[in-house]
DRENNU-943170 format. One record per residue: x, y, z of N, C-alpha, C, O, CB in turn. Coordinates in steps of 0.1 Angstrom, whole numbers, padded with zeros to 4 digits, always signed. Last residue first. Glycine has a CB too. Layout:
<numars>
XYZXYZXYZXYZXYZ...
</numars>
This chain:
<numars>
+0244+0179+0099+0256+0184+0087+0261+0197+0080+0270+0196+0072+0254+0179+0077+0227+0181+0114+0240+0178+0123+0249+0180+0111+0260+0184+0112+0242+0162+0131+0205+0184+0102+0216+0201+0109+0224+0197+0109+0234+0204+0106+0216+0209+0123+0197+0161+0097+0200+0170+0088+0208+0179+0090+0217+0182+0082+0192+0175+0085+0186+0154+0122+0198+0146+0117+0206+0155+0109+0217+0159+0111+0194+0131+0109+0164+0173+0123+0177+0171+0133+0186+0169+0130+0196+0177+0131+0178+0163+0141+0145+0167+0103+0153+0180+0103+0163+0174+0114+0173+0169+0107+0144+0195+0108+0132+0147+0095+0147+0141+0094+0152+0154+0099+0164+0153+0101+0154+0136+0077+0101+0157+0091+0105+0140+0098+0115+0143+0099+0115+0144+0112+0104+0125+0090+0090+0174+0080+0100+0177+0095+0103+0164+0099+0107+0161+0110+0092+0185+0110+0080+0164+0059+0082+0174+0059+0091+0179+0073+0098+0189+0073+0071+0180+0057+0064+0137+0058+0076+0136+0055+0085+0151+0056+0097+0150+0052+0075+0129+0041+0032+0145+0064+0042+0139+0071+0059+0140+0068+0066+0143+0078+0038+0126+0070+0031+0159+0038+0030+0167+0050+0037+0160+0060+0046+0165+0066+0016+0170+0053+0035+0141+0019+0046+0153+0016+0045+0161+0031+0054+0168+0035+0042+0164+0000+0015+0121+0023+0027+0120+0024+0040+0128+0026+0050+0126+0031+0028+0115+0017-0007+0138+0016-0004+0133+0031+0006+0129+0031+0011+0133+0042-0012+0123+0038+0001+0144-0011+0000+0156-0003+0000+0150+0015+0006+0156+0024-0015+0166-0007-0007+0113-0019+0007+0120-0020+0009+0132-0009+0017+0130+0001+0008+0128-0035-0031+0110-0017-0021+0103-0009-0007+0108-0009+0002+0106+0000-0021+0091-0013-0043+0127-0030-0046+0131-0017-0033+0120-0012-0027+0123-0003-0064+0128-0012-0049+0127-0061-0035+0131-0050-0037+0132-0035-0030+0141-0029-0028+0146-0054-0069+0113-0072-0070+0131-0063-0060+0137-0065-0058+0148-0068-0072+0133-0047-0057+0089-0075-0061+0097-0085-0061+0108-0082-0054+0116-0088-0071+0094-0091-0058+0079-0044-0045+0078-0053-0045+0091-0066-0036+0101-0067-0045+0060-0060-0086+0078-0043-0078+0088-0032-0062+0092-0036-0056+0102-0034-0078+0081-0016-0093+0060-0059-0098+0074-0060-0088+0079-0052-0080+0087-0059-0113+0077-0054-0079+0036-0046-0074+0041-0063-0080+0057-0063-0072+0066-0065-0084+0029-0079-0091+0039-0026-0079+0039-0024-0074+0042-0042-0067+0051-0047-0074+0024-0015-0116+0027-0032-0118+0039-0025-0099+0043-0023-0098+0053-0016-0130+0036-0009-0112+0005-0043-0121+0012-0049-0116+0027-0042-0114+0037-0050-0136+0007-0047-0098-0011-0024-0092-0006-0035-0096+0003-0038-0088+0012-0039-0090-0012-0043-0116-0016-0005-0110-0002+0002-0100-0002-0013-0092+0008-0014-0101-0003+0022-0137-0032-0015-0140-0018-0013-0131-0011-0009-0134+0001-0008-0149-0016-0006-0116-0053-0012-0120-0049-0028-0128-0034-0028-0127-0025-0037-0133-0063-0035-0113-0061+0011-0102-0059+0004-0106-0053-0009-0098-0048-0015-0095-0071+0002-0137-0073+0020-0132-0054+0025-0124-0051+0014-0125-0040+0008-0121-0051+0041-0140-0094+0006-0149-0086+0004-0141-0067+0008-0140-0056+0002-0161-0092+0014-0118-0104+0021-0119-0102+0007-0128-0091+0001-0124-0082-0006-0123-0112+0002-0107-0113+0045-0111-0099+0043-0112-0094+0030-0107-0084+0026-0103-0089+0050-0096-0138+0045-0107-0137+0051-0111-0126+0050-0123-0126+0053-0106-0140+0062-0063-0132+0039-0076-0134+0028-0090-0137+0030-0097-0140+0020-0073-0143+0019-0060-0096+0056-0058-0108+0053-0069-0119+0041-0080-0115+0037-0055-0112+0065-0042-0073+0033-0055-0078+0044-0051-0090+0045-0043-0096+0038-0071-0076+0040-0021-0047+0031-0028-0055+0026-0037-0062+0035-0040-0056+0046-0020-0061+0020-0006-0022+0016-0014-0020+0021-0019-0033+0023-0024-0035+0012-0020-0012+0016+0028-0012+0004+0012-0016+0001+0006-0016+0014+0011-0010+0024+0010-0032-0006+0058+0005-0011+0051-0004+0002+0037-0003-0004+0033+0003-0014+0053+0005+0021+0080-0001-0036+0067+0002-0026+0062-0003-0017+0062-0015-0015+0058+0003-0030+0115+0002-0044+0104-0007-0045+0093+0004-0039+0096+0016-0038+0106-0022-0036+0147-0002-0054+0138+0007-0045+0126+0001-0054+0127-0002-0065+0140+0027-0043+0182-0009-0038+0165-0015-0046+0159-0005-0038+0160+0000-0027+0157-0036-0042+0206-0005-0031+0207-0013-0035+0191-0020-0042+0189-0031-0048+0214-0018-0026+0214+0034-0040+0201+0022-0032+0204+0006-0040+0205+0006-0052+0179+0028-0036+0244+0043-0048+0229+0042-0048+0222+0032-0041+0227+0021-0038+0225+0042-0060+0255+0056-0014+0247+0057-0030+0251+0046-0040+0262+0041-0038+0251+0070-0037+0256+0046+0019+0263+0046+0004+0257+0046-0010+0255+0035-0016+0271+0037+0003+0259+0074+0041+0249+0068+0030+0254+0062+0018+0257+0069+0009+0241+0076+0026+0275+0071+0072+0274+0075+0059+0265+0065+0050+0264+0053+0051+0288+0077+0054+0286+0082+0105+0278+0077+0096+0270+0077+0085+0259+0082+0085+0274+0075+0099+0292+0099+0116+0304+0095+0112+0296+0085+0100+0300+0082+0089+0315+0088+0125+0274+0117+0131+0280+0122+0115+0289+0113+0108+0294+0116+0097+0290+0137+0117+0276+0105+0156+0265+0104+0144+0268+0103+0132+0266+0093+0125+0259+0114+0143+0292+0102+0178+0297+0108+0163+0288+0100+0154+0292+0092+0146+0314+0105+0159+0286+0098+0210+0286+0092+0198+0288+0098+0186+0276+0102+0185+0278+0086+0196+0277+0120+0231+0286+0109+0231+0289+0103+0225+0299+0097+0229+0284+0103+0235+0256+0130+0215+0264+0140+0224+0279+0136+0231+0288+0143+0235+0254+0143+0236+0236+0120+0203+0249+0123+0193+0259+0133+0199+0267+0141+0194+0244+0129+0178+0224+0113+0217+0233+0101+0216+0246+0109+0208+0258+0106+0206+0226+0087+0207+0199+0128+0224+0209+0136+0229+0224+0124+0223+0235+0128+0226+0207+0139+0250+0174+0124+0211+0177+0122+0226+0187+0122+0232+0189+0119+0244+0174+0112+0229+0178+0135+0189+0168+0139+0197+0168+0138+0210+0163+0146+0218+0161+0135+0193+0191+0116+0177+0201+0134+0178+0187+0136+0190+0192+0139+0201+0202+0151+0156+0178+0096+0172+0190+0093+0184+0193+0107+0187+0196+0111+0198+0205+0085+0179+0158+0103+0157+0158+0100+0168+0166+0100+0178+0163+0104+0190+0155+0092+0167+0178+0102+0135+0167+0115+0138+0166+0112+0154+0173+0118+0162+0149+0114+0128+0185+0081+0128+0191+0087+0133+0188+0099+0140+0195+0105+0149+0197+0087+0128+0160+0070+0123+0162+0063+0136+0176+0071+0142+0180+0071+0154+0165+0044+0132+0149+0079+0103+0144+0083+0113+0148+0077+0131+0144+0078+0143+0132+0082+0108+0171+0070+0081+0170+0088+0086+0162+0086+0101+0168+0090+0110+0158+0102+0071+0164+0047+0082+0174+0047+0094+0178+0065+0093+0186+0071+0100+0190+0034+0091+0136+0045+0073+0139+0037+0089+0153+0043+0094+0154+0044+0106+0140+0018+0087+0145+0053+0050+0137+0063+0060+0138+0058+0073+0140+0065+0083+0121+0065+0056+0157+0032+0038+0163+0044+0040+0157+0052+0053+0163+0056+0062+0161+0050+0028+0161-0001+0051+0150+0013+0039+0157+0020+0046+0162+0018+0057+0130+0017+0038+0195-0016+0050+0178-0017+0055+0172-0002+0048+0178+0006+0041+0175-0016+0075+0222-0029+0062+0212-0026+0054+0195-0023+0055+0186-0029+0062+0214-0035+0046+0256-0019+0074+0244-0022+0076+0233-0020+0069+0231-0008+0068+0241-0019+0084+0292-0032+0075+0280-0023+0064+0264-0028+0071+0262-0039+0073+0280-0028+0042+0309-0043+0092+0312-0029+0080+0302-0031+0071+0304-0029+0059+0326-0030+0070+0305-0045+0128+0298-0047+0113+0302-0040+0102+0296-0029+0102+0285-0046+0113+0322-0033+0147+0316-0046+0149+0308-0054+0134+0307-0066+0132+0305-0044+0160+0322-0003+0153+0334-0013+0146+0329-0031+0144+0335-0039+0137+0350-0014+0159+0306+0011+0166+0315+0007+0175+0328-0008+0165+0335-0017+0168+0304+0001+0192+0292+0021+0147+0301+0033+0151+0310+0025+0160+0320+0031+0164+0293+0046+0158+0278-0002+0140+0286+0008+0128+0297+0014+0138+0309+0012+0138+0274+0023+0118+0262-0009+0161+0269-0018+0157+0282-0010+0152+0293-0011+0157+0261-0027+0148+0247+0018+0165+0256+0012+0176+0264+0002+0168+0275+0005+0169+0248+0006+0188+0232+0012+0142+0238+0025+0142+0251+0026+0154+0261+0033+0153+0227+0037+0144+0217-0015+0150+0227-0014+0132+0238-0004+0141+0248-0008+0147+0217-0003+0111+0204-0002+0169+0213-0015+0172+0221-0014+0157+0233-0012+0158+0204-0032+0176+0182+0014+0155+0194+0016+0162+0204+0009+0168+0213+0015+0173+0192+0022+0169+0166-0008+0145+0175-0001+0133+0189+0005+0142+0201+0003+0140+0164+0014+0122+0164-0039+0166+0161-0021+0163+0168-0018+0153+0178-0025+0151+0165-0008+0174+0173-0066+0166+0158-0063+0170+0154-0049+0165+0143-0047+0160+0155-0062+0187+0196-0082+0145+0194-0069+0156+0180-0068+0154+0175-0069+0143+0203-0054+0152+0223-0102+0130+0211-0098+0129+0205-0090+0145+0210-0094+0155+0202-0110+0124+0245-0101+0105+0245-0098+0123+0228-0093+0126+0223-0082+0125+0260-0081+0128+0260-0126+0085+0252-0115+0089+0251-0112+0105+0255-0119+0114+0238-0117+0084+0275-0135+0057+0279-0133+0071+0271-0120+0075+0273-0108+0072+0295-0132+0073+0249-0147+0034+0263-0142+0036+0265-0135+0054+0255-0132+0060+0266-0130+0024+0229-0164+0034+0240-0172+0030+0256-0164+0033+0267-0169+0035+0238-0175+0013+0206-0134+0021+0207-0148+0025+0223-0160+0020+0226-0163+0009+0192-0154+0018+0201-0114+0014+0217-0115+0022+0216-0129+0026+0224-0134+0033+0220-0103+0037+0173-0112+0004+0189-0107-0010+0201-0110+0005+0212-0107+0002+0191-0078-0018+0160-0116+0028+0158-0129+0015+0173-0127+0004+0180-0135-0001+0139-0125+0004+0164-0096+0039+0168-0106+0047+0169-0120+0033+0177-0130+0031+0155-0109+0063+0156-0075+0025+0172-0076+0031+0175-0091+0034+0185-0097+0031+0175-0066+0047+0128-0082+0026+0137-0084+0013+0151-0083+0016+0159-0090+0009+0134-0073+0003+0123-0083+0053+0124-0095+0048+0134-0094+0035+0144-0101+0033+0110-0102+0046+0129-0075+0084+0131-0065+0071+0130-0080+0057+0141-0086+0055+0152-0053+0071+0131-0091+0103+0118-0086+0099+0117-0083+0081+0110-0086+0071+0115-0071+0110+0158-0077+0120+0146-0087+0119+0132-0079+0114+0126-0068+0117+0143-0094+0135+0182-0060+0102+0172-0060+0114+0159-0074+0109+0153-0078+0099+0163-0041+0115+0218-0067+0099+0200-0066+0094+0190-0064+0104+0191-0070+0115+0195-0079+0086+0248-0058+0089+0238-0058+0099+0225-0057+0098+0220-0046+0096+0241-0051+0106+0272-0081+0074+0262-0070+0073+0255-0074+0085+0254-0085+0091+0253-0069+0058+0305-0079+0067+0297-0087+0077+0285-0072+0077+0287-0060+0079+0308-0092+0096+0312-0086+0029+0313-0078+0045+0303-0083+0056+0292-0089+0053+0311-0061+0043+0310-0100+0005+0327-0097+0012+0325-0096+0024+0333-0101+0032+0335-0084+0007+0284-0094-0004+0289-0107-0001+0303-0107+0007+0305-0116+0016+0290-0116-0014+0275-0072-0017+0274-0071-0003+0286-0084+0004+0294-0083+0013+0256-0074+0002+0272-0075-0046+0285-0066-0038+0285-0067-0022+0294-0064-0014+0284-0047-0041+0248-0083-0046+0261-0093-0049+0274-0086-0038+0280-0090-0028+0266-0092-0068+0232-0062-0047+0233-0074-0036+0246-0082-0034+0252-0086-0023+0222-0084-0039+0249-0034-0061+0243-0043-0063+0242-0053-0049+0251-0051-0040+0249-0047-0074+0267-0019-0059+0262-0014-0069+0251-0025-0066+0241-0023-0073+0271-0012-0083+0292-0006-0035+0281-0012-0031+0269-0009-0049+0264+0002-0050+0275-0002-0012+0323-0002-0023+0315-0002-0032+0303-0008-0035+0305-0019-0041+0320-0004-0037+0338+0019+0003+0335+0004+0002+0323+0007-0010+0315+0016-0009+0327-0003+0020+0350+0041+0012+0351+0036+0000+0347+0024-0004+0352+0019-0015+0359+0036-0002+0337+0044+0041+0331+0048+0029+0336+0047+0016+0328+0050+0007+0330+0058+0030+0347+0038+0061+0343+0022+0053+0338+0033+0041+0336+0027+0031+0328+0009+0062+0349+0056+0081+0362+0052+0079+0362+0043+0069+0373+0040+0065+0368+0047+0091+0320+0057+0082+0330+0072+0078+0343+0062+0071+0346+0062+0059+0336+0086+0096+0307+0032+0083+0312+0043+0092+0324+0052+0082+0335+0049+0078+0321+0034+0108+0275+0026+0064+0288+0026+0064+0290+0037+0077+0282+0045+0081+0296+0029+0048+0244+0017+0050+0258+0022+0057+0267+0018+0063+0268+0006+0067+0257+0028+0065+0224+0008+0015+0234+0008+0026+0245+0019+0034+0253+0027+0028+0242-0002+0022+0189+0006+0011+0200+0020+0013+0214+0006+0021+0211-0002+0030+0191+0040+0029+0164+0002-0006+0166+0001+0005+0186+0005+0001+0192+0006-0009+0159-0014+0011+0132+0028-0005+0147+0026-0011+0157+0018-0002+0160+0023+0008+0153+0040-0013+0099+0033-0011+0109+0026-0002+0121+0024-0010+0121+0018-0020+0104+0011+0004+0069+0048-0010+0080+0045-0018+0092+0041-0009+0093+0048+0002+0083+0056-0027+0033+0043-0002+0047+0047+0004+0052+0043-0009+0045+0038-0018+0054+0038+0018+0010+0026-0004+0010+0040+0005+0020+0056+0005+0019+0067+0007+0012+0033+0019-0002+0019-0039+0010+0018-0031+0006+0033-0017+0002+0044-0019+0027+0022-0044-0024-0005-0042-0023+0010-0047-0014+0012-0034-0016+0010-0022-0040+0020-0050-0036-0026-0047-0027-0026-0049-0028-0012-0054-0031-0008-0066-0024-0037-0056-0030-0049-0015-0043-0042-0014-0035-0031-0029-0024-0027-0024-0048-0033+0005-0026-0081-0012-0019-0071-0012-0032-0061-0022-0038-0064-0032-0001-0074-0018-0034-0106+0010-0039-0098+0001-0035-0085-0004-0042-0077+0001-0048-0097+0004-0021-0132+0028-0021-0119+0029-0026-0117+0010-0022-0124+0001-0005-0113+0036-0011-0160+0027-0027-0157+0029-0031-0142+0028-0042-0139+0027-0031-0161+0044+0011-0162+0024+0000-0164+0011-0014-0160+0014-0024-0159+0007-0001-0180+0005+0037-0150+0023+0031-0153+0032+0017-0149+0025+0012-0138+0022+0037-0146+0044+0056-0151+0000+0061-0164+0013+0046-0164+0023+0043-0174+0029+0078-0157+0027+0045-0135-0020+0049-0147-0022+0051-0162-0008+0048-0174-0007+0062-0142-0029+0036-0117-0003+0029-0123-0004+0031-0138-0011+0024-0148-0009+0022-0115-0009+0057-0096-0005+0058-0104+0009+0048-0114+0005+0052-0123+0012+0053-0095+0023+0066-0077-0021+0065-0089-0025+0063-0099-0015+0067-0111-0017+0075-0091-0033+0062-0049-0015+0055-0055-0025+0055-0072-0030+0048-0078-0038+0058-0048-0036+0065-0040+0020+0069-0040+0011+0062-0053-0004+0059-0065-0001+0082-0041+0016+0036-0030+0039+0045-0039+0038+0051-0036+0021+0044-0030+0012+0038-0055+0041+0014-0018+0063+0019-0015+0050+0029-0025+0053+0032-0029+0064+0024-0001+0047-0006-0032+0083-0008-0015+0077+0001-0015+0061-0004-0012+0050+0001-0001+0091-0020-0056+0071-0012-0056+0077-0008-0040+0071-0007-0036+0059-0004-0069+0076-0052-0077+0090-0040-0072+0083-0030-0065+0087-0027-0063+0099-0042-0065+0076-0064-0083+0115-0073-0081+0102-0059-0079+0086-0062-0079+0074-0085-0063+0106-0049-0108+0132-0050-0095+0136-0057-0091+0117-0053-0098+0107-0030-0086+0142-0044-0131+0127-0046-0128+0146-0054-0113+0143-0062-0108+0151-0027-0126+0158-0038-0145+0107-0055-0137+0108-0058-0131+0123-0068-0128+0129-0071-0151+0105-0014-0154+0096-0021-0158+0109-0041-0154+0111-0051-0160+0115-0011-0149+0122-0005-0129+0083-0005-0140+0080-0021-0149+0086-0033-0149+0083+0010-0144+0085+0000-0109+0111-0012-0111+0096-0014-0120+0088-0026-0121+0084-0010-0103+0086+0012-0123+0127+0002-0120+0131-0004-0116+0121-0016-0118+0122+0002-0114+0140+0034-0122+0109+0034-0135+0118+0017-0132+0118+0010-0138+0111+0046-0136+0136+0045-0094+0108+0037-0097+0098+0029-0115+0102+0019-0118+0096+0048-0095+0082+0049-0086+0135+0039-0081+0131+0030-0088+0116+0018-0089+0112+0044-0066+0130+0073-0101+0142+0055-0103+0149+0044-0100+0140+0035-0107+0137+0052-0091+0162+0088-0087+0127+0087-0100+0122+0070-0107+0130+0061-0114+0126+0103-0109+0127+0086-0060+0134+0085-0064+0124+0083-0078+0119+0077-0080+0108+0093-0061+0121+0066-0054+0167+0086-0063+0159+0076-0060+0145+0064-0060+0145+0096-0089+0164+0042-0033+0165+0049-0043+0167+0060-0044+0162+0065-0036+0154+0045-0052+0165+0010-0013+0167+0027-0014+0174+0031-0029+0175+0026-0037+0184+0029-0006+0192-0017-0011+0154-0009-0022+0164+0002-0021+0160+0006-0028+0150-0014-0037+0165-0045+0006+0144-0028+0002+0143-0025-0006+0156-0032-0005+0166-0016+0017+0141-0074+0007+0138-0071+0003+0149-0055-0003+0147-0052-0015+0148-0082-0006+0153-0099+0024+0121-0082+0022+0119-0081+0019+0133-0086+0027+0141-0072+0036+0113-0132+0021+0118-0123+0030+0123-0109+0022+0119-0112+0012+0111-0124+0032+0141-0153+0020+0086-0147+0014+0096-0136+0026+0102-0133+0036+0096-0140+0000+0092-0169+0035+0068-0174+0029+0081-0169+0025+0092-0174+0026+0103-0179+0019+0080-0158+0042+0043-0161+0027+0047-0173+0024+0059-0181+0015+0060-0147+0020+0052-0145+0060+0052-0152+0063+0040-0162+0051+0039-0173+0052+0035-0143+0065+0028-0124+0050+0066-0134+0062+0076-0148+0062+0064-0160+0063+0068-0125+0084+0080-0106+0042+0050-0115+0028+0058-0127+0034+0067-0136+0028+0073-0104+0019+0071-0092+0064+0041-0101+0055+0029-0114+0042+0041-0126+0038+0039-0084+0042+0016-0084+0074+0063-0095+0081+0055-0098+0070+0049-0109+0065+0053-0091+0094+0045-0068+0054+0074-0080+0060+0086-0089+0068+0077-0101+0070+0080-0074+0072+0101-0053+0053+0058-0062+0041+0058-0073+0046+0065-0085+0042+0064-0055+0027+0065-0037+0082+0059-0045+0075+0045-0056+0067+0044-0065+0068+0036-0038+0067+0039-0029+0076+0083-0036+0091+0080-0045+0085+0064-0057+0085+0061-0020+0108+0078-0010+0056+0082-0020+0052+0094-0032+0068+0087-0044+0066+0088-0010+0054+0116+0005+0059+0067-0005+0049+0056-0011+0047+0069-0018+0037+0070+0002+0033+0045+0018+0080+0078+0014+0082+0063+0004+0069+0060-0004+0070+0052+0029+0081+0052+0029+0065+0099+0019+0079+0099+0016+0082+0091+0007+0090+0093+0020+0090+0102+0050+0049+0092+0038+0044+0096+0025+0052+0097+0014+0048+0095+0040+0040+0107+0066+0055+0076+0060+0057+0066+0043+0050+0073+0032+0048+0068+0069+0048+0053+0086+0047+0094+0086+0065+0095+0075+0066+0081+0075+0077+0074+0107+0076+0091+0084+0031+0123+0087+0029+0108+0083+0046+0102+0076+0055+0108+0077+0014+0101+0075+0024+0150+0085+0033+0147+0092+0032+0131+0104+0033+0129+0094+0030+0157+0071-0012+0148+0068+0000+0154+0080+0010+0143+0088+0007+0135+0071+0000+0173+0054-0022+0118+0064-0025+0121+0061-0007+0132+0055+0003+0130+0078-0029+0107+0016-0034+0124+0028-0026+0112+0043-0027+0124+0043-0033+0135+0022-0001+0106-0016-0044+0118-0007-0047+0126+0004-0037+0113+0002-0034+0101-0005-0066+0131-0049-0036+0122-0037-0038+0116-0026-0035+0119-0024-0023+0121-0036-0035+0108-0082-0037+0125-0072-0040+0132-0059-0043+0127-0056-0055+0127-0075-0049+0137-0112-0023+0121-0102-0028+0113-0089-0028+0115-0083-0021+0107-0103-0025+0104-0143-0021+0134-0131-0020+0135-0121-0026+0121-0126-0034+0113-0130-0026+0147-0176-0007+0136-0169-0012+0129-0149-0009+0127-0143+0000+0121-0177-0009+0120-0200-0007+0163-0190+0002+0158-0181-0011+0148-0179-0022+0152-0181+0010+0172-0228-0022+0159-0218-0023+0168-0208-0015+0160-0208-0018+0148-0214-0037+0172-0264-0015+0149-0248-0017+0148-0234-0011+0157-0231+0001+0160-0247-0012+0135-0297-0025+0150-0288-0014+0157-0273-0021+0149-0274-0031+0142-0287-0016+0179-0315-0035+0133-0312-0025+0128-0297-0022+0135-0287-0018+0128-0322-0016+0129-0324-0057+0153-0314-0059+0139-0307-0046+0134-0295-0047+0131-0323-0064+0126-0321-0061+0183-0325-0052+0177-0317-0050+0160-0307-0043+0157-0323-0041+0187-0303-0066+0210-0307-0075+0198-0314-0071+0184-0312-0078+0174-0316-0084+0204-0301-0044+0224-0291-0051+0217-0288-0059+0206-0278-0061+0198-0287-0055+0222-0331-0040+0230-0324-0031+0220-0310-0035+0212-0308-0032+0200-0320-0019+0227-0335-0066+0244-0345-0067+0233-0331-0055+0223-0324-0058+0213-0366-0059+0238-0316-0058+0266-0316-0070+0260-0322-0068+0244-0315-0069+0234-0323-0080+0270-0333-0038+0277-0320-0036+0274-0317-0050+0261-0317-0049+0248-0311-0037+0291-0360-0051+0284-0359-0043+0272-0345-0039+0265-0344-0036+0253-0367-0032+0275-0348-0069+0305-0353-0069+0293-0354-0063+0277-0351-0066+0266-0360-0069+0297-0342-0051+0324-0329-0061+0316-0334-0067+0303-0327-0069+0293-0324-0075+0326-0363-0040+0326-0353-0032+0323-0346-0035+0321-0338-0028+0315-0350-0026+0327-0382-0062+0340-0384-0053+0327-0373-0051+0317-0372-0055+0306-0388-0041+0331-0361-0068+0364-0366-0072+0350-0371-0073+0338-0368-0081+0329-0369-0073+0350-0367-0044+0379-0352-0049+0372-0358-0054+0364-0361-0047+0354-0340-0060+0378-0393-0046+0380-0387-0032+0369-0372-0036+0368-0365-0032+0358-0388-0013+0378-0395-0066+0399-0406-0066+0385-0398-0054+0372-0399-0055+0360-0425-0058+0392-0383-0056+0420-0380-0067+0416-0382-0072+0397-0375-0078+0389-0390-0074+0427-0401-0037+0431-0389-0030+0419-0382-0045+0417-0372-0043+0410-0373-0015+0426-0425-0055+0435-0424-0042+0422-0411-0038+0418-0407-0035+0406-0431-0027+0429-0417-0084+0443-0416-0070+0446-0416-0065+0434-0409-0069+0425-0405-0066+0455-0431-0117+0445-0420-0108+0439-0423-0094+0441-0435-0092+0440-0417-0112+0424
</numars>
C-alpha cells in the first residue's frame, strides 16, 4: 500500500473519530409547521426564535395550507406547530399547547357593501347565508358546521367570492383578511376590483388566542420553552414584538378609506 494510500486513511479516520467524539454537538433544530401568509406568523416566528435561541435551538418555520400544516403536527412529521388557535388540542391530541399566548385572534365576518345590513351577533346568526370558509380555519369550520358553506384554499378566494356575488358573508380572523386585503391593494387588484366595497361586520363573532404548541414526543422541550416563554411574557417582550410587527402590517388597505 502507498504512503498517501496510508494518509487517506489516517484522515478518514481521525475525521470519523471527531464525529464520534461525545462532547462534539450537531446544531439543534426545531421544525414548525404554521398556516402560510397568516399575519401573526412573524410575531410568534421573532418570539419562538428568541425563546428556542435561549434554548439552543434554531426556529426552522415551514410554509403551509392550513389544514397540511396542522395534519403534519399532529402526525410528528414535523416538531410542532408555530401557532394555533386554543382549542385545537381537543381534536388533535397529540399536540401540546405550549400555554402562554403568542397572539390575540378575533374571528370577524364580511360582507359586500350591498349585504351590510346583514346582522351577525352570534354563530347562530350565520345559519340563513351561504358562508365562505377557508380550509383549515378549524373553529369557523367546527361553529358553521351543517350550514351552507363554500369552502376555498386562500383568504383571497373569500374576497373574490364577496365582490363577485357568489357568497353573502365570509368568515375567518380578522388579521388574515386585513392582510389579505392589504395584499391585494399591493398588487394593484384594487385597480379592477372595488376593494372598498368590502365591509367588516361588527362585532367579532369570537375572540380567542393563538398558542404555541409541540408535539407530545417534545415534552421535555415543551416544559423548558414554557419556562422561558412565561419570562419573556412577564418582561413584555412579547407584546412590544407584536406591536412592532403589527405597525405597517394593514397601511394600504387603510388609505384606501
Amino acid at each position: 500500500m502507498s504512503w498517501l494510500a496510508n494518509i487517506v486513511i489516517v484522515s478518514c479516520m481521525l475525521m470519523a473519530a471527531v464525529q464520534a467524539e461525545p462532547g462534539t454537538t450537531a446544531e439543534k433544530v426545531v421544525r414548525l409547521s404554521a398556516p402560510n401568509d397568516h399575519p401573526v406568523r412573524e410575531v410568534a416566528v421573532r418570539v419562538l426564535t428568541l425563546a428556542y435561541g435561549e434554548l439552543g435551538y434554531r426556529v426552522d418555520a415551514v410554509k403551509l395550507p392550513p389544514a397540511r400544516s396542522l395534519y403534519m403536527a399532529n402526525e410528528g412529521q414535523v416538531d410542532g406547530e408555530l401557532f394555533r388557535g386554543d382549542r385545537i388540542e381537543r381534536d388533535f391530541k397529540r399536540l401540546i399547547r405550549i400555554p402562554v399566548a403568542v397572539g390575540a385572534g378575533e374571528i370577524v365576518v364580511l360582507a359586500h357593501r350591498s349585504r351590510e345590513d346583514i346582522v351577525v351577533a352570534s354563530w347562530e346568526d350565520l345559519a340563513p347565508y351561504t358562508i365562505g370558509v377557508q380550509l383549515g380555519i378549524k373553529t369557523v369550520q367546527m361553529h358553521t358546521e351543517g350550514y351552507n358553506r363554500s369552502f376555498v384554499a386562500e383568504a383571497d378566494q373569500l374576497i373574490l367570492q364577496l365582490l363577485h356575488g357568489r357568497i353573502d358573508v365570509a368568515v375567518g380572523p380578522r388579521d388574515v383578511f386585513l392582510l389579505t386585503l392589504n395584499n391585494m391593494v399591493l398588487e394593484g387588484v384594487n385597480e379592477r376590483l372595488p376593494l372598498t366595497d368590502i365591509v367588516f361586520l361588527e362585532p367579532p363573532v369570537e375572540t380567542g388566542y393563538l398558542y404555541h404548541y409541540l408535539h407530545e414526543s417534545q415534552i421535555e422541550l415543551a416544559l423548558a420553552i414554557t419556562r422561558v416563554m412565561t419570562r419573556l411574557e412577564e418582561e413584555g417582550v412579547i407584546e412590544r414584538i407584536h406591536n412592532e410587527v403589527m405597525a405597517d402590517r394593514y397601511r394600504a388597505f387603510e388609505q384606501l378609506h
